[in-house]
KOLDOMAR-921617 format. One line per field, with one value per residue (C-alpha): residue in one letter; chain; x, y, z. Coordinates in nm, 3 decimals. Example, Ala and Ser with C-alpha at 12.3 -4.5 7.8 and 13.67 -1.06 7.14 Angstrom:
2
aa <- A, S
ch <- A, A
X <- 1.230, 1.367
Y <- -0.450, -0.106
Z <- 0.780, 0.714
END
This chain:
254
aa <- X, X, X, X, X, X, X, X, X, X, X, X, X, X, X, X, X, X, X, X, X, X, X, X, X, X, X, X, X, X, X, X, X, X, X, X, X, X, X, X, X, X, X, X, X, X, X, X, X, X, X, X, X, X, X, X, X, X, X, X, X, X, X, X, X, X, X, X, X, X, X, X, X, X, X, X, X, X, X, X, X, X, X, X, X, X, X, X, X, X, X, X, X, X, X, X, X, X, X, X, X, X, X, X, X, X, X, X, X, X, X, X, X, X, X, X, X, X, X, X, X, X, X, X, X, X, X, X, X, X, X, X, X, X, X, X, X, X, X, X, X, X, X, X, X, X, X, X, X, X, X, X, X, X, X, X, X, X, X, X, X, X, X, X, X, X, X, X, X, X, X, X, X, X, X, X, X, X, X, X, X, X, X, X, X, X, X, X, X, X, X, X, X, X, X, X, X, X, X, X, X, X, X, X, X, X, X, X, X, X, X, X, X, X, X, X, X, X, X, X, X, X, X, X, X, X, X, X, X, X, X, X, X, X, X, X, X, X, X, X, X, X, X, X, X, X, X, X, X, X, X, X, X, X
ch <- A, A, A, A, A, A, A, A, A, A, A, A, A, A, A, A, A, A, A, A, A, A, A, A, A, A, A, A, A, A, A, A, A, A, A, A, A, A, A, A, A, A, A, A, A, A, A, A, A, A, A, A, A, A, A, A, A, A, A, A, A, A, A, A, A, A, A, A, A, A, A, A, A, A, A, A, A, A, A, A, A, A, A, A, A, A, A, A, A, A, A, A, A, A, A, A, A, A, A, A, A, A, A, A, A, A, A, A, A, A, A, A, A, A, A, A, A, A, A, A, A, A, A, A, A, A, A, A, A, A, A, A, A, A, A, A, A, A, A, A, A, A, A, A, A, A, A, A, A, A, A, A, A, A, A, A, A, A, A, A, A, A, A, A, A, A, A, A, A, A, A, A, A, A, A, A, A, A, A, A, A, A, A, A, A, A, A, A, A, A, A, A, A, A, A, A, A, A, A, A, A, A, A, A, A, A, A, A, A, A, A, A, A, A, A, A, A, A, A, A, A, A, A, A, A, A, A, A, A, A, A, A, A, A, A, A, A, A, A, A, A, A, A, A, A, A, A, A, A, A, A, A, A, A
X <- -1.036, -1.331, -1.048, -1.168, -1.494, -1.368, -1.190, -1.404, -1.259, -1.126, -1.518, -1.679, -2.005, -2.114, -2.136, -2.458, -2.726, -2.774, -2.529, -2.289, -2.337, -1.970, -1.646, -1.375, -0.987, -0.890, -0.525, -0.301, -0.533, -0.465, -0.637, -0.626, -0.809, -0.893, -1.087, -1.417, -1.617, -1.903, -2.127, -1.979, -2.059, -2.377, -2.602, -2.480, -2.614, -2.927, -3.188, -3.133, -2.743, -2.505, -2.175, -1.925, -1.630, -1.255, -1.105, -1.419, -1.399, -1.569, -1.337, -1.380, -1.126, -1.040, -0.944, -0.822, -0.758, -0.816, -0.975, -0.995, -1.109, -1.478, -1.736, -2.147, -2.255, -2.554, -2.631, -2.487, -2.076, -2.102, -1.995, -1.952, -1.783, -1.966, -1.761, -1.665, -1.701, -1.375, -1.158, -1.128, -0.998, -1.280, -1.245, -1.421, -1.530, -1.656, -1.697, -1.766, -2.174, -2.357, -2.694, -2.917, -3.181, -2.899, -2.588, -2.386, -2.104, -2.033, -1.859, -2.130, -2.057, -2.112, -1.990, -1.802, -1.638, -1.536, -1.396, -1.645, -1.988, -2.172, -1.995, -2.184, -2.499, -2.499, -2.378, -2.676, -2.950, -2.837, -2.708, -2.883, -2.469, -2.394, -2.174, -2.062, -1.868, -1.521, -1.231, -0.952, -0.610, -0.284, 0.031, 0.250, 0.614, 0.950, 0.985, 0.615, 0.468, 0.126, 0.057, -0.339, -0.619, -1.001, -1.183, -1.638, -1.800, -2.184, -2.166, -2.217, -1.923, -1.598, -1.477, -1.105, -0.855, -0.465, -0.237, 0.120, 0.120, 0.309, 0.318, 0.649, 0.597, 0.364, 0.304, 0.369, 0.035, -0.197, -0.562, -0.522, -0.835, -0.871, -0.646, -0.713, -0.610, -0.887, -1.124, -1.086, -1.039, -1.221, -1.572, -1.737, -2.114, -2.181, -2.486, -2.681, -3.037, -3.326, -3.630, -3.617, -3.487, -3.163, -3.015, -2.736, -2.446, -2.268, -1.895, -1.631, -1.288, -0.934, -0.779, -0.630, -0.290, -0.167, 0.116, 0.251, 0.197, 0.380, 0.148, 0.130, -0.250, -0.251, -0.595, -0.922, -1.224, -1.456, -1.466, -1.624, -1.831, -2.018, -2.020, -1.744, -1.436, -1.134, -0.925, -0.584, -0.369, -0.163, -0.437, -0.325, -0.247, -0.232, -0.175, -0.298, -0.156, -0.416, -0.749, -0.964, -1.357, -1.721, -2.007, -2.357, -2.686, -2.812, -3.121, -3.338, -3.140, -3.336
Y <- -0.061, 0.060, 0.333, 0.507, 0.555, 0.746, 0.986, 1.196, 1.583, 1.642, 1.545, 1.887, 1.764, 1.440, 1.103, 0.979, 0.855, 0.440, 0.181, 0.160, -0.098, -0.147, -0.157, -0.230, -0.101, 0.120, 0.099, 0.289, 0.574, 0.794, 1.121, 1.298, 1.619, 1.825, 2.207, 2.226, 2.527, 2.570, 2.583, 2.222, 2.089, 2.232, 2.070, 1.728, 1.714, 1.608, 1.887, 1.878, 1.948, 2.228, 2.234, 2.312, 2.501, 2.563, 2.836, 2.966, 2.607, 2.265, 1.982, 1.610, 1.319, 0.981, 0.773, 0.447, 0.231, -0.187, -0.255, -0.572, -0.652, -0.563, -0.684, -0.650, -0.570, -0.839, -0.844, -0.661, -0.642, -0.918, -0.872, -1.156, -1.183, -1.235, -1.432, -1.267, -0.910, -0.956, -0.792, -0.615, -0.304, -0.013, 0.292, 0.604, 0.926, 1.190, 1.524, 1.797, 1.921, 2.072, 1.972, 2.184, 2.070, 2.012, 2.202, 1.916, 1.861, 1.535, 1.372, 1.261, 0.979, 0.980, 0.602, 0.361, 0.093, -0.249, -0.595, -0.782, -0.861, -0.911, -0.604, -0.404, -0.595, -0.553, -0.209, -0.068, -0.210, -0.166, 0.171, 0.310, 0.387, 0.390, 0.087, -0.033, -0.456, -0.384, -0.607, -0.465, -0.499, -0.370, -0.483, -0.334, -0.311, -0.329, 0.082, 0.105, 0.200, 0.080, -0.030, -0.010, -0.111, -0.091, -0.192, -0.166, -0.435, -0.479, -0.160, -0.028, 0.232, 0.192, 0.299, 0.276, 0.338, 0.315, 0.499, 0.395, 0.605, 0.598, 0.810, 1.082, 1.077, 1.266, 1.607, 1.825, 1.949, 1.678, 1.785, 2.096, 2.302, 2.560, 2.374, 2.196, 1.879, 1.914, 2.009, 1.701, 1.472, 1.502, 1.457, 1.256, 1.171, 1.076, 1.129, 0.983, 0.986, 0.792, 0.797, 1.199, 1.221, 1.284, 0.997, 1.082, 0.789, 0.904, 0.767, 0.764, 0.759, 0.932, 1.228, 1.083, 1.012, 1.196, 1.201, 1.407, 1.183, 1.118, 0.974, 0.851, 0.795, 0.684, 0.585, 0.776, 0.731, 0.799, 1.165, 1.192, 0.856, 1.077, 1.445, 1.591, 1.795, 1.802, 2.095, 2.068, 2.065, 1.806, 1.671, 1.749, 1.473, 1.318, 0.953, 0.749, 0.401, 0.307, 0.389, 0.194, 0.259, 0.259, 0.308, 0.387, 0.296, 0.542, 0.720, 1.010, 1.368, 1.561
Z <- 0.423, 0.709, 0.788, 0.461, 0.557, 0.897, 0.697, 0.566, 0.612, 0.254, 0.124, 0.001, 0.168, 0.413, 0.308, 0.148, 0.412, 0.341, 0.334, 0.035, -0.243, -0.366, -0.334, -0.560, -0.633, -0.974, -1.012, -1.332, -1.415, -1.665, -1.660, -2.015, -2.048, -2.262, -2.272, -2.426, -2.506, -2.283, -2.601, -2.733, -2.391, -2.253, -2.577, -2.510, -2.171, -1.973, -1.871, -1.509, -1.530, -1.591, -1.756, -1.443, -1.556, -1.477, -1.620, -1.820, -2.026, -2.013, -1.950, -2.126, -2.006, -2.114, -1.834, -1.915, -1.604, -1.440, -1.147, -0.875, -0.546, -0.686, -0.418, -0.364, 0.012, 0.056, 0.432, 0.722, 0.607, 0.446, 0.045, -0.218, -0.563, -0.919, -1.101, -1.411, -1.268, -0.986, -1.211, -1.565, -1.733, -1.784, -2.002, -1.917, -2.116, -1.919, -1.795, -1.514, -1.390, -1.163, -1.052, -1.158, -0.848, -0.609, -0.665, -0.615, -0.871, -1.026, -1.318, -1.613, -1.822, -2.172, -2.191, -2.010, -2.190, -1.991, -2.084, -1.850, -2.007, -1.666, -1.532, -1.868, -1.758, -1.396, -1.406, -1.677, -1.470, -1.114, -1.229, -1.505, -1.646, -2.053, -2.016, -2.350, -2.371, -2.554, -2.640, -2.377, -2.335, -2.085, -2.034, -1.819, -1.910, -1.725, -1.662, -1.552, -1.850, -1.949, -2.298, -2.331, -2.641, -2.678, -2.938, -2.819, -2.965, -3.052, -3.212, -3.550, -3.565, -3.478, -3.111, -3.020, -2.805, -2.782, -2.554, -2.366, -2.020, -1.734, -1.410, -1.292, -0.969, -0.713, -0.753, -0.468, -0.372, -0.545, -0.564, -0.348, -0.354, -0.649, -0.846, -1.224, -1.024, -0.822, -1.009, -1.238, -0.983, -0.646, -0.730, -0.503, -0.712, -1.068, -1.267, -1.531, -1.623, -1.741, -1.859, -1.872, -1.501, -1.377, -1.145, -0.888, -0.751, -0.441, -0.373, -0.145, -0.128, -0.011, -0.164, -0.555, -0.498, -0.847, -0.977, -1.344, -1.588, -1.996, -2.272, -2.643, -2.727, -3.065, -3.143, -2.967, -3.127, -2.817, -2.778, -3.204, -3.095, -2.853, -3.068, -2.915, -3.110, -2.894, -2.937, -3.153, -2.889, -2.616, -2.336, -1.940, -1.847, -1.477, -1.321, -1.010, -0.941, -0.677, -0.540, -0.288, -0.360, -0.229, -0.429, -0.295, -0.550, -0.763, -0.681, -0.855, -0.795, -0.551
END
């Protein structure tokens, strides 16, 4: 996998000075997205970011997805394995900023649910993340589609999700500049905050490897978990069926 660090020319900016912290594999994404007024959006987030926009509109997704091969760096290149955090489906809530210090743009999380309880652990101290510990499920069936549940637990309100996906095939030009693809996709730092400051993660990775995607979500109770109304109307929807990753720590956004 050291070949993805060398190729770095479709980054919008250099990798992160330091050594990365992470790496791990996310494999059956789905991307569903929906447009947000700016107004919705802006009020739910951190002082220190800016709604970024596509089309004149916020954007919120739920990305359901699993991920292995999840290894800590500890010295030099070496990297072990927690047990319990190797593999385990995560589901992700999110949407598109701007630093308001930096100008970078990133994805913020308003909550990331996961089926491993040291993963939730590790991931809000190390991190500072909104990690939540849900009851997860996937199956995936004999035409490739994915059958996928999520129930959080430890919480007093009910937060669930069900959705059968599958991906089409690639798209032609996947995450070509100036596109909706792109702009939902190839962000390459997250951001969070705490204790009134805003906190920036750097990643790295190769181009998404979409593809069109068909979906039946049945059940999504994070978007109303979190105070946001998504519009009456079919999400765009996308798919990835693999993605190697490297994570840097988080540090305050300067």
């Amino acid at each position: 996998m050291t070949h993805i660090l060398n190729t770095v020319g479709h980054r919008p900016y250099e990798l992160p000075v330091g050594r990365w912290r992470m790496r791990q594999r996310w494999s059956d994404l789905l991307f569903a997205h929906w447009p947000i007024p700016v107004g919705g959006m802006a009020h739910l987030l951190p002082a220190g970011l800016e709604v970024d926009t596509f089309d004149g509109v916020a954007w919120v997704g739920v990305v359901p997805f699993w991920m292995d091969q999840v290894q800590t760096r500890v010295t030099g290149e070496h990297c072990i394995t927690i047990p319990g955090t190797a593999a385990f489906c995560e589901l992700n809530l999110r949407t598109y900023v701007r630093s308001k210090t930096s100008g970078l743009p990133g994805v913020y999380f308003f909550s990331l649910d996961a089926a491993s309880a040291l993963a939730v652990i590790g991931a809000r101290t190390l991190f500072h993340l909104p990690y939540f510990f849900a009851s997860m499920h996937r199956q995936i069936e004999p035409d490739g589609t994915i059958d996928y549940t999520s129930r959080r637990l430890l919480t007093g309100r009910s937060v669930r999700f069900q959705a059968r996906y599958r991906g089409l095939g690639k798209i032609a030009t996947p995450g070509s500049d100036g596109t909706l693809e792109h702009f939902l996709t190839e962000r390459y730092c997250l951001f969070t905050h705490r204790a009134g400051r805003v906190i920036v993660g750097h990643i790295h990775h190769l181009p998404w490897p979409l593809e069109a995607a068909e979906a039946e979500i049945s059940i999504n109770e994070l978007p109303a978990a979190h105070g946001i109304t998504l519009a009456n109307q079919p999400p765009v929807l996308h798919f990835a069926r693999e993605l190697h990753v490297y994570i840097w720590s988080t540090r305050a956004d300067k």
